[in-house]
C-alpha positions in Angstrom: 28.1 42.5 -74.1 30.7 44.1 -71.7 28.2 44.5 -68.7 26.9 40.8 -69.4 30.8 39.5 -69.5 30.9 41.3 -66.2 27.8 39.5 -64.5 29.0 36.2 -65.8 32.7 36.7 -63.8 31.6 38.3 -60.9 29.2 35.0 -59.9 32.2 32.4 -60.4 34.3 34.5 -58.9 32.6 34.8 -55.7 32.2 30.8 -55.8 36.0 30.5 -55.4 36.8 33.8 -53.2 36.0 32.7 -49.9 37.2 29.4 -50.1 40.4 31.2 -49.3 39.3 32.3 -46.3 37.8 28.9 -44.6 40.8 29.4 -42.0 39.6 32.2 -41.0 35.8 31.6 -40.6 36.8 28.5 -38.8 38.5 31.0 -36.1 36.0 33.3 -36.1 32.7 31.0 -35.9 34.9 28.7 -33.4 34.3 25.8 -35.6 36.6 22.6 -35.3 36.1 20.6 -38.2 37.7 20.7 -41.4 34.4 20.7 -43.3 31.7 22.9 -41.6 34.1 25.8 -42.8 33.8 24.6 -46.8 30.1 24.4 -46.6 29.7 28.4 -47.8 31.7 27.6 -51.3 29.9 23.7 -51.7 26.3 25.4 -51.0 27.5 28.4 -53.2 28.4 26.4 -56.6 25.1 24.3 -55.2 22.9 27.3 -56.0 24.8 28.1 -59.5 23.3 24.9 -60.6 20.2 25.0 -59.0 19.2 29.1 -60.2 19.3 28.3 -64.1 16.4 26.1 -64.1 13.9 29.2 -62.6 15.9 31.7 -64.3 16.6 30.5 -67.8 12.5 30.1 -68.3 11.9 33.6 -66.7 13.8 35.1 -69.3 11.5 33.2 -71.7 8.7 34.9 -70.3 9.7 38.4 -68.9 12.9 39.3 -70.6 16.1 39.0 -70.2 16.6 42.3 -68.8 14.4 42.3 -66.3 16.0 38.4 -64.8 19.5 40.3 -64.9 18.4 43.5 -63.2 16.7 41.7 -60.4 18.5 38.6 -60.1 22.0 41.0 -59.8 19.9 43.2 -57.0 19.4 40.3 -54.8 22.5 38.9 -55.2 23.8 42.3 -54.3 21.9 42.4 -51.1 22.5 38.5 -50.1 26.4 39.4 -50.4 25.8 42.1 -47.8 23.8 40.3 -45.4 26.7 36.9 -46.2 29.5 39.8 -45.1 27.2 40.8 -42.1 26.6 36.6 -41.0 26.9 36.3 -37.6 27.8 32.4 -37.6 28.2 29.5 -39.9 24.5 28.8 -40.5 23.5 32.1 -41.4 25.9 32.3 -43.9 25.4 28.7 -45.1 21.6 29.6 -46.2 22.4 33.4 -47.5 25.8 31.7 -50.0 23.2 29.3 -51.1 20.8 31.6 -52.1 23.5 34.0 -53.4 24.4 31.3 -56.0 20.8 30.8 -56.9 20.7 34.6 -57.6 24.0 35.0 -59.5 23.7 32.3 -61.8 21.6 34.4 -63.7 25.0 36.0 -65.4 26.8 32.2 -66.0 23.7 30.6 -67.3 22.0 33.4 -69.6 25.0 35.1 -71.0 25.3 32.7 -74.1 21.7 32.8 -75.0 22.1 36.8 -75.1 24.9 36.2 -77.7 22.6 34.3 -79.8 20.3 37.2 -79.1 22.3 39.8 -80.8 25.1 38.6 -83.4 24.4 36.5 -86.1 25.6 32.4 -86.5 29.1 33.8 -88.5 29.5 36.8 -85.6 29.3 34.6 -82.7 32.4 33.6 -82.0 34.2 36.8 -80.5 31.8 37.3 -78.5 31.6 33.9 -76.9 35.1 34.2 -76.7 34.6 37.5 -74.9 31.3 35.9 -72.5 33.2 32.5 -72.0 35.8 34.6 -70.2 34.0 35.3 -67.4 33.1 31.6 -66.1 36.4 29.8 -67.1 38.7 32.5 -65.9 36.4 33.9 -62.8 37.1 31.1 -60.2 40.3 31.5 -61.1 40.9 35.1 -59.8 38.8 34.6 -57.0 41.2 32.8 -55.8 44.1 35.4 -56.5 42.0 38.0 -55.2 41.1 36.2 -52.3 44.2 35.4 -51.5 45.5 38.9 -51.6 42.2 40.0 -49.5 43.2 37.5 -46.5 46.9 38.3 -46.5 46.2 42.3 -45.9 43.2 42.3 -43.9 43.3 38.7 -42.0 39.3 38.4 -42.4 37.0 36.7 -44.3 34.4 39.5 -44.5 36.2 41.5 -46.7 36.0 39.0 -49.4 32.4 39.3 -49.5 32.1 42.8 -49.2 34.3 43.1 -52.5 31.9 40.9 -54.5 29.0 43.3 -53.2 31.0 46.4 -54.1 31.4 44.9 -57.4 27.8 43.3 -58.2 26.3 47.0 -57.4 28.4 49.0 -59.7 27.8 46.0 -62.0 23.8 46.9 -61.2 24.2 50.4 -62.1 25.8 50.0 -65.1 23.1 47.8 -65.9 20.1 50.0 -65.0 21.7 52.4 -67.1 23.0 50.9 -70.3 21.8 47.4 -70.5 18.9 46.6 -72.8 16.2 43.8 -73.7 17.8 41.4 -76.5 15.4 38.3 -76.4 13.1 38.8 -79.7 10.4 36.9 -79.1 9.6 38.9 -75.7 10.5 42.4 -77.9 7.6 41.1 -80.2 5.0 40.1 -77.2 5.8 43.5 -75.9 5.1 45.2 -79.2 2.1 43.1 -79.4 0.6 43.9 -76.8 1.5 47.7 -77.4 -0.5 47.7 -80.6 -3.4 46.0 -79.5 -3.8 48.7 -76.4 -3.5 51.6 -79.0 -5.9 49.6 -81.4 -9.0 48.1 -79.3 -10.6 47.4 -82.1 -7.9 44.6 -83.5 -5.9 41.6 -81.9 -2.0 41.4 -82.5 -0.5 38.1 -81.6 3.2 36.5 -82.3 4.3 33.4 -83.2 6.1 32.6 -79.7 3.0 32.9 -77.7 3.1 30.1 -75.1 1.7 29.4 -71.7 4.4 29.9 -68.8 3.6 26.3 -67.6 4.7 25.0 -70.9 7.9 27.5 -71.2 9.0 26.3 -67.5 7.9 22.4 -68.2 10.1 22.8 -71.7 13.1 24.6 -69.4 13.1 22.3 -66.3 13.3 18.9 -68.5 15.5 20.2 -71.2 18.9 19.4 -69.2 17.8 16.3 -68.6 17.0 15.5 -71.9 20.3 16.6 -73.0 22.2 15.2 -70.2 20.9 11.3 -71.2 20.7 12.0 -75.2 23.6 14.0 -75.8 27.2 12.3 -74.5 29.4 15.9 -75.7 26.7 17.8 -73.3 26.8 14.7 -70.7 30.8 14.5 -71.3 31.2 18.6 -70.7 28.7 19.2 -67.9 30.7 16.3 -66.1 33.8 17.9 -66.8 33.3 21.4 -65.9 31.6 20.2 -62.3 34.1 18.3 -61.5 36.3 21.3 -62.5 34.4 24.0 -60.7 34.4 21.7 -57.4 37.9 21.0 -57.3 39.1 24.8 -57.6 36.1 25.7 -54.9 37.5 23.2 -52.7 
């Protein structure tokens, strides 16, 4: 639970951390404007929205393990290659694809609570996940703050969110295991069927990845238009996430 809380700061964190330092990319990429300079942070908190809807259904299908190991690797490596951006496009595209990677932490970290604790036990630890994206942008901006007054750069702030995403990687090669039953099940499935040729194990979950993608994709939608506290909150927290980006 610790190692997911950890995912699920680090990724709005980094949304708000270089927002702090649009001064200083404008200086170093010689750019003008007043926007051009945002663009890294509105493209980031773009991909945070955009990465649930191929991640969520992956963990349907391969785990969620598997979507928070690799999805935590690339965003490790985008981070590095953002701190290594030699101008404004470059690190456009790479923070875009950053956020697509590191939404994996915001978006599946509640359906790994319902994973593991029962209806009654939920409740600390959503207290203890919902940290991590309320609070995150938050100290993004402290830290980035801090960051830009001692080292007048903006690479810096990246590189911290890389330091931090890899030791978040090795703490979850190392301690952070499968929780989605249904996948456990297929797994076991198929385990018994190799060591027993001459029988066929299926599970009750057993559906196509088209359908677990098509159910995945259309499913905010559907609650978006048919449910107003969803519509209400999703409204809310965009507008809320924007405003401390910006």
């Amino acid at each position: 639970m610790a190692i997911i809380s950890l995912q699920a700061t680090l990724s709005p964190l980094a949304s708000t951390i270089l927002a702090i330092g649009a001064a200083e990319i404008a200086l170093d990429f010689h750019l003008t404007d007043p926007y051009t300079p945002t663009l890294p942070t509105g493209l980031y908190v773009l991909g945070l929205g955009v990465g649930p809807l191929l991640l969520a259904p992956c963990s349907e299908i391969h785990g969620r393990r598997v979507v928070y190991l690799c999805s935590f690797v690339i965003f490790t490596v985008l981070n590095v290659g953002c701190a290594l951006s030699p101008n404004i496009t470059t690190l456009s595209v790479l923070r875009l694809l950053s956020g697509c990677a590191g939404s994996a932490g915001p978006s599946l970290g509640a359906s790994s609570v319902g994973d593991m604790f029962r209806v009654e036990e939920r409740g600390r630890a959503q207290a203890l996940y919902s940290f991590g994206p309320v609070v995150g942008p938050v100290i993004g901006g402290v830290i980035g703050g801090f960051i830009v007054y001692h080292t007048h750069g903006w690479s810096w702030l990246i590189w911290i969110v890389a330091i931090a995403s890899g030791v978040s990687n090795v703490l979850s090669v190392l301690f952070l295991q499968e929780t989605y039953a249904p996948y456990i099940l297929r797994r076991k499935a198929a385990r018994l069927s190799k060591d027993n040729p001459e029988k066929t194990f299926r599970t009750e979950s057993t559906m196509r990845p088209r359908d677990v993608y098509g159910r995945a994709i259309t499913r905010p939608l559907r609650l978006l238009f048919t449910s107003p506290i969803c519509a209400f909150m999703s409204i809310y927290l965009s507008l809320s996430v924007e405003t401390l980006a910006l």
